[in-house]
BAFI-3210 file (N, C-alpha, C; in Angstrom, 3 decimals, decimal comma, padded with zeros to 6 digits):
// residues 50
n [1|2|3|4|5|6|7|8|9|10|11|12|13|14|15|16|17|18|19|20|21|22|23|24|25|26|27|28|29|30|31|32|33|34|35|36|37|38|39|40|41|42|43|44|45|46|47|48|49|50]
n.u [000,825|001,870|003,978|002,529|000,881|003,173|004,247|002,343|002,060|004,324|004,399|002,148|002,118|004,719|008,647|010,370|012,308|012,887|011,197|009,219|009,191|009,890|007,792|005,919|006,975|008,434|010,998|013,325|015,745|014,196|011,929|013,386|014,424|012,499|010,832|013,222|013,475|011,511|011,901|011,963|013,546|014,527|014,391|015,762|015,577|013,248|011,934|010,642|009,555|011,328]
n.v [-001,190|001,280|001,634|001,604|004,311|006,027|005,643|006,851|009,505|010,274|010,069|011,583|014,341|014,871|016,244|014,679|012,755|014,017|016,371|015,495|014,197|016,115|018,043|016,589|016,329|013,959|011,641|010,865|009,257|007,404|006,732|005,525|003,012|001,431|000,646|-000,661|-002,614|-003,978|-004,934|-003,029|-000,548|002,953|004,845|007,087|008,055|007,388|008,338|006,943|003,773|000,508]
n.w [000,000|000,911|-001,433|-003,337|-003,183|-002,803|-005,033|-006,585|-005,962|-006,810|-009,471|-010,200|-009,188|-007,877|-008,764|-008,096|-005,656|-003,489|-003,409|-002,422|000,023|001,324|001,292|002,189|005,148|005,454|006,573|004,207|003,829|005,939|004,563|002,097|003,616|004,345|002,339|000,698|002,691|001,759|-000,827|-002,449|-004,306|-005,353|-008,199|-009,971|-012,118|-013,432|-011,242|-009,265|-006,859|-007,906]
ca.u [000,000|002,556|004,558|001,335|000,975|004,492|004,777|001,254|002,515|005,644|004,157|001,409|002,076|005,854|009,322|011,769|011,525|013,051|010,403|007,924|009,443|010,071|006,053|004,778|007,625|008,548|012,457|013,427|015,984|013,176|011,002|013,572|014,870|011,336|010,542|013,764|013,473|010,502|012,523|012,064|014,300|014,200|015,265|015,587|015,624|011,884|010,731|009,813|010,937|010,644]
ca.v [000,000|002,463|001,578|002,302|006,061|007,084|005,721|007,216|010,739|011,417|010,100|012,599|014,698|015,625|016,122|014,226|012,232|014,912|017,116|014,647|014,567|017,639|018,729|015,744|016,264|012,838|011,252|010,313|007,864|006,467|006,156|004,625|002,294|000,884|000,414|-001,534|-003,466|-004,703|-005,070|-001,457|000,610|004,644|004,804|008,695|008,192|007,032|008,856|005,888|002,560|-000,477]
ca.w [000,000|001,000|-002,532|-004,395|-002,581|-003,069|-006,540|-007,156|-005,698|-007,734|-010,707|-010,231|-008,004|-007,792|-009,844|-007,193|-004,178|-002,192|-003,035|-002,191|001,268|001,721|000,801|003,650|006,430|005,909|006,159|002,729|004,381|006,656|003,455|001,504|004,419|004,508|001,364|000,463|003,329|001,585|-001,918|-003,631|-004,153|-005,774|-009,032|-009,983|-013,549|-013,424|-010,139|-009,207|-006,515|-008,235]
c.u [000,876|003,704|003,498|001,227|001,794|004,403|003,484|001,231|003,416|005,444|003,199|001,591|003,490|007,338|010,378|011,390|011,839|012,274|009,005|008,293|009,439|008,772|005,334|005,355|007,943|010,523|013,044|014,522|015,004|012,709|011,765|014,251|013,572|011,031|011,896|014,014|012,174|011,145|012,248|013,140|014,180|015,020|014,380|015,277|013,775|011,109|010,188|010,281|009,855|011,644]
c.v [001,264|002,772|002,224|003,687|006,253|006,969|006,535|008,827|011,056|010,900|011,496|013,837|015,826|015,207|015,037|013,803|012,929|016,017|016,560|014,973|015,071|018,367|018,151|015,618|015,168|012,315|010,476|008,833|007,022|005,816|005,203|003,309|001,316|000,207|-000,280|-002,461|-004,423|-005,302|-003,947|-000,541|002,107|004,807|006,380|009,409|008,082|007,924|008,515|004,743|001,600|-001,667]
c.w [000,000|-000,520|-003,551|-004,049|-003,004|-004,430|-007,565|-006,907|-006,493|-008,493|-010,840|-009,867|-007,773|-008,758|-009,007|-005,787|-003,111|-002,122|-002,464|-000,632|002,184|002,068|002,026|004,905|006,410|005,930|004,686|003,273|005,086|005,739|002,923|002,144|004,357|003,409|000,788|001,419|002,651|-000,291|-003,053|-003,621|-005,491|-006,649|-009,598|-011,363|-014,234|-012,544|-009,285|-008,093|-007,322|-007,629]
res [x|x|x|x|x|x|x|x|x|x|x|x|x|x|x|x|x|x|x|x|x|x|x|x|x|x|x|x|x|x|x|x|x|x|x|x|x|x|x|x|x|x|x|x|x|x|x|x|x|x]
***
């Protein structure tokens, strides 16, 4: 669920995951600590973790 939101925010939403971050107060390491603990990781070229 939380892969679908983010990847459904900076497709829509924003240019970079540090403005995504930045916009919801959230830790961009936290986020992406989480989310490759689950097997995603933030590829910058896309926008996107896959």
């Amino acid at each position: 669920m939380l892969l679908s939101y983010v990847n459904t925010q900076l497709r829509d939403n924003y240019a970079s995951l540090d403005e995504f971050c930045s916009s919801l107060d959230v830790s961009r390491a936290d986020l992406e600590a989480k989310l490759s603990a689950a097997g995603f990781d933030y590829m910058p070229e896309i926008n996107q973790f896959r």
